[in-house]
C-alpha angles and dihedrals in degrees: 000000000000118000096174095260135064101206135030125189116201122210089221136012096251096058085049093049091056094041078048094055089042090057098047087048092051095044108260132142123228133232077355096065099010128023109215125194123174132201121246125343142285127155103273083073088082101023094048117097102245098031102237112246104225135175113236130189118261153183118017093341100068087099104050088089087052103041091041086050089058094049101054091043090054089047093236092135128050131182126036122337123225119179127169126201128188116165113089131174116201109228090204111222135160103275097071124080142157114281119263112253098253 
């Protein structure tokens, strides 16, 4: 079936599981129609068919949300906030593949 795209990348695993569940109900295969990555983990990541294939922080950055978080909370930083992070481990799930030769 063509929805008119061929990825969509999810800013948390409970948004992909749902656009997961609206694709299956509409007919359409994933990863064969529609690739699907999600950003950090829940556990729907595991307990999802097909499991959902997400980026999570990694290395020594895993605690820059959390310490930026504090920070603001404790009102420690003020202005805009700009944080970059770079370092990514691919937990590989079902709902990635390799892109169709066009």
């Amino acid at each position: 079936m063509n929805v008119g795209f061929t990825a969509a990348y999810c800013t948390n695993t409970v948004i992909q599981f749902g656009v997961l569940q609206r694709l299956k109900r509409l007919g359409v295969d994933v990863p064969g129609d529609v690739n699907l990555i999600g950003n950090e983990y829940s556990e729907l990541v595991k307990l999802s068919v097909p499991q959902l294939t997400t980026m999570l922080i990694g290395g020594s950055q895993k605690e820059l949300p959390v310490i930026r978080l504090i920070e603001l909370i404790q009102r420690k930083r003020t202005g805009t906030l700009y944080e970059c992070i770079s370092e990514y481990e691919l937990f590989p799930g079902g709902t990635l593949a390799a892109c169709k030769a066009t």
